[in-house]
Every structure is written in structure tokens, then in C-alpha cells.
Short mmCIF file of the C-alpha atoms (twelve columns), coordinates in Angstrom:
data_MODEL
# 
_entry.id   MODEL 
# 
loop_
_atom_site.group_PDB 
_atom_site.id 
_atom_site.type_symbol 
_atom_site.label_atom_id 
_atom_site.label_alt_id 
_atom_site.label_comp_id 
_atom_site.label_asym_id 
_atom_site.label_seq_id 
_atom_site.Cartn_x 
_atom_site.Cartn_y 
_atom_site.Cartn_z 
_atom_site.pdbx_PDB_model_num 
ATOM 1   C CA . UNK A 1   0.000  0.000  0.000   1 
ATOM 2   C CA . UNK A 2   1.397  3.592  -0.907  1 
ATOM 3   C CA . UNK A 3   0.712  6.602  1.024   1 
ATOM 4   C CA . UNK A 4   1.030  10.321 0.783   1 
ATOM 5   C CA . UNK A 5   3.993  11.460 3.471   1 
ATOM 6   C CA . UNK A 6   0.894  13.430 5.573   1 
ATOM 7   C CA . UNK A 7   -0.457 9.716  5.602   1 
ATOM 8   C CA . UNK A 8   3.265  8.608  6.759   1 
ATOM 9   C CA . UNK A 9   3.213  11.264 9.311   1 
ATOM 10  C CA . UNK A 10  0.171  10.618 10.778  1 
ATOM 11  C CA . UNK A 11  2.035  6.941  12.105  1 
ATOM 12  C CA . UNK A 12  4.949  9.283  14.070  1 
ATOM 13  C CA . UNK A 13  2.828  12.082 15.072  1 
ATOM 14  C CA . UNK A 14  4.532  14.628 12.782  1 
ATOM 15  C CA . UNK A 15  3.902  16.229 9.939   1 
ATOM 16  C CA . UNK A 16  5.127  15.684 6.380   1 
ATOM 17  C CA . UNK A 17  7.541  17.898 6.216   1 
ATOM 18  C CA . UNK A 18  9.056  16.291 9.145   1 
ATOM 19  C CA . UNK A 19  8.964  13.365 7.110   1 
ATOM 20  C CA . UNK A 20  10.069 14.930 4.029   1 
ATOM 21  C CA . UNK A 21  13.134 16.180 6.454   1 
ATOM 22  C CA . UNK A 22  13.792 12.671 8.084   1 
ATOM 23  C CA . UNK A 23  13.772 10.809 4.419   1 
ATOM 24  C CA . UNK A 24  16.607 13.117 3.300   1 
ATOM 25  C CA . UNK A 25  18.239 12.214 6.390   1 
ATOM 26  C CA . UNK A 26  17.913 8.874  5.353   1 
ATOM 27  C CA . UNK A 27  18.886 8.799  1.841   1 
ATOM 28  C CA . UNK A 28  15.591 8.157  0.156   1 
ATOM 29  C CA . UNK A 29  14.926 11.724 -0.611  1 
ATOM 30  C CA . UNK A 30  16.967 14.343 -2.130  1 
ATOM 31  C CA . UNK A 31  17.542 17.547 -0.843  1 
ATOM 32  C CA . UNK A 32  15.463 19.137 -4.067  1 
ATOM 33  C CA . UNK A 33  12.492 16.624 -2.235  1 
ATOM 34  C CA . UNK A 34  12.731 14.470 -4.706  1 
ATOM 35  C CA . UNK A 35  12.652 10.891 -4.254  1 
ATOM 36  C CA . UNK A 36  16.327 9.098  -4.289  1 
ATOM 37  C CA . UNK A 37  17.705 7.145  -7.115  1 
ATOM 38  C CA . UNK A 38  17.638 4.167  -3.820  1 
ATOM 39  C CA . UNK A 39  14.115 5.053  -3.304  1 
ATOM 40  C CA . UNK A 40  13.129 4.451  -6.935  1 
ATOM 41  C CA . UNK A 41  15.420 1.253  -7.007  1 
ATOM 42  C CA . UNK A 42  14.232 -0.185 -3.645  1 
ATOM 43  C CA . UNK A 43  10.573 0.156  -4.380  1 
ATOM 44  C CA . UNK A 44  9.833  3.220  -1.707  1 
ATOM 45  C CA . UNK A 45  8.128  5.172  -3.992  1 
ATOM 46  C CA . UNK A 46  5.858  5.435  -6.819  1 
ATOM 47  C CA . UNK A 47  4.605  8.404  -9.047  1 
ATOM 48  C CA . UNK A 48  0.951  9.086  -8.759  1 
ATOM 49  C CA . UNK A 49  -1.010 11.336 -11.232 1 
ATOM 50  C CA . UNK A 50  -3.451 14.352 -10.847 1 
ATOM 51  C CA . UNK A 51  -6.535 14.495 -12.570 1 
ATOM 52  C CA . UNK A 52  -4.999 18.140 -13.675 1 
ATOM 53  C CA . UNK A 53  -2.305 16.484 -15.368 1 
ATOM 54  C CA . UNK A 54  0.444  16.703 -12.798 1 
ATOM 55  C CA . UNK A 55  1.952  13.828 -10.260 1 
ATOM 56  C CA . UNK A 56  2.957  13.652 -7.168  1 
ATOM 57  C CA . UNK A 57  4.836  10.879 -5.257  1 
ATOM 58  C CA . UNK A 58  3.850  8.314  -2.910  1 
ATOM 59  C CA . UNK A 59  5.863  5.960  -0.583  1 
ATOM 60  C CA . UNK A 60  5.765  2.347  0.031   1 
ATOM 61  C CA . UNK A 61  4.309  2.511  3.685   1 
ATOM 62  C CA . UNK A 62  5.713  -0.794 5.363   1 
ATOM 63  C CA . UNK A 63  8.668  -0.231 3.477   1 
ATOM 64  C CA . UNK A 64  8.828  3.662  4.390   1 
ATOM 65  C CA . UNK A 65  7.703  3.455  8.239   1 
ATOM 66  C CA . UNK A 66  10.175 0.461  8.569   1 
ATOM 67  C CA . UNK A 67  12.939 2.524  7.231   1 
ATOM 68  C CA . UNK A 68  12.197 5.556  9.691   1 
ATOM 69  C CA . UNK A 69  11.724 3.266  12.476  1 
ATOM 70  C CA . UNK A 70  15.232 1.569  11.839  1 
ATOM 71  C CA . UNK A 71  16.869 5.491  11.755  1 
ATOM 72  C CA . UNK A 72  15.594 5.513  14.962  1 
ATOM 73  C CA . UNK A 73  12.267 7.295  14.492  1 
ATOM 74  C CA . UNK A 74  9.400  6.090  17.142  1 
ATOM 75  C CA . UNK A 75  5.786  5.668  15.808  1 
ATOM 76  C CA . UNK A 76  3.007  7.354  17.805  1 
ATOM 77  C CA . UNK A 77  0.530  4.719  19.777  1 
ATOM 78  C CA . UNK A 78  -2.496 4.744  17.671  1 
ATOM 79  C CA . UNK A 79  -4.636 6.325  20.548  1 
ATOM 80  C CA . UNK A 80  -1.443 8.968  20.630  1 
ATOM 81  C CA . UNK A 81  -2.095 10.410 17.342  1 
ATOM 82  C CA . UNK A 82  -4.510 13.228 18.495  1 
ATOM 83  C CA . UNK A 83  -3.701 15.198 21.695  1 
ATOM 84  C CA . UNK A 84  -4.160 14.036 25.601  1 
ATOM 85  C CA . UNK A 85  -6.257 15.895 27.788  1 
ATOM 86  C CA . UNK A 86  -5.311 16.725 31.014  1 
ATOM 87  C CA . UNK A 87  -1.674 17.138 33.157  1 
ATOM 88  C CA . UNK A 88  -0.700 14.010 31.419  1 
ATOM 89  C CA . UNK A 89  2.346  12.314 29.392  1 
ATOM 90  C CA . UNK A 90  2.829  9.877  27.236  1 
ATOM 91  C CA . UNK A 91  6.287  7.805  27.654  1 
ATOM 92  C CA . UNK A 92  7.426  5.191  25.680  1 
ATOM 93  C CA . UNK A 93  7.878  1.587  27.439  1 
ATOM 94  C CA . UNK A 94  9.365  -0.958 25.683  1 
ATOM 95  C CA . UNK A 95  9.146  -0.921 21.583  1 
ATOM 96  C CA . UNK A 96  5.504  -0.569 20.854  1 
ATOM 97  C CA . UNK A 97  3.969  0.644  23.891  1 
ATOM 98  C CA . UNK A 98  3.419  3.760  25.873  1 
ATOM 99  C CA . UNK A 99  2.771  4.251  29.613  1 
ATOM 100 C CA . UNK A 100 0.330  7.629  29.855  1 
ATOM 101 C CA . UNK A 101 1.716  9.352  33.094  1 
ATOM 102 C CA . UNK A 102 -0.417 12.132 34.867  1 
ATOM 103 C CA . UNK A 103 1.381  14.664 37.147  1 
ATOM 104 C CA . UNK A 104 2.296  13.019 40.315  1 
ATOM 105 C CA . UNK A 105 3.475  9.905  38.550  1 
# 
């Protein structure tokens, strides 16, 4: 399944340019945010066309999110991805979890 980087970002909890940001840090974008010669030969990316005439790109997202996560990039819980209400925290425990903390602990 491809997905738009917004679509990518909604998994961390950031937005796409944060994304776009942490993909050049990775090596599968360019800085001129376009995709990588190694994102076009590993299968990260695909062009995807406008009913206007134009494209835009879109990323492999197991392949993408995998890639982030091994640079060290933590997704968001799925409950995480909107905001907490309340004097609380979320902190990560273990690989996929979170512990939600409120103010005393």
C-alpha cells in the first residue's frame, strides 16, 4: 500500500515535512524533495497522477515506516495520534507501547 507522506506522518505524530526532512536524512529523498535514485530502485516510492495532469509521489508505507523506524524514528501509539487531555504524558515503554503518566506519577 502507498501513502502520501501526511499519511506517513500521521504513524509518528509529525507532519510531512518532518517526514520529508527525516527521508533526506535517510537517503531516500533528495535535498530538491525528490525521491532518491535508492528510493526508486528499492521500491519506496511510486509516481501518482493528478486528474490536472500533474503527479505527485507516494511511498511504500511498510517499506517507508520500517525505514524511519530503523533510523531511529518512534511511531506514535495509535490512541497517541490526536492530543491528551489533562496534566498528562505519554512515555514510551518498551518498543511498541506507551505508559500515559499524569502529574504526580
Amino acid at each position: 500500500m502507498y501513502m502520501t507522506m501526511r499519511e506517513i506522518g500521521k504513524s509518528f505524530g509529525v507532519s510531512s515535512h518532518v517526514i520529508g526532512r527525516w527521508l533526506i536524512d535517510i537517503g531516500l529523498r533528495t535535498a530538491d524533495k525528490k525521491p532518491s535514485a535508492a528510493a526508486h530502485h528499492g521500491g519506496y516510492v511510486e509516481q501518482s497522477g493528478l486528474q490536472n495532469g500533474g503527479y505527485f509521489w507516494k511511498w511504500h508505507g511498510q517499506k517507508t515506516i520500517a525505514a524511519l523506524q530503523q533510523a531511529g524514528h518512534p511511531k506514535s501509539a495509535p490512541m497517541l495520534s490526536g492530543r491528551l487531555n489533562g496534566p498528562f504524558t505519554a512515555e514510551q515503554s518498551g518498543v511498541n507501547g506507551y505508559r500515559i503518566v499524569n502529574g504526580d506519577n
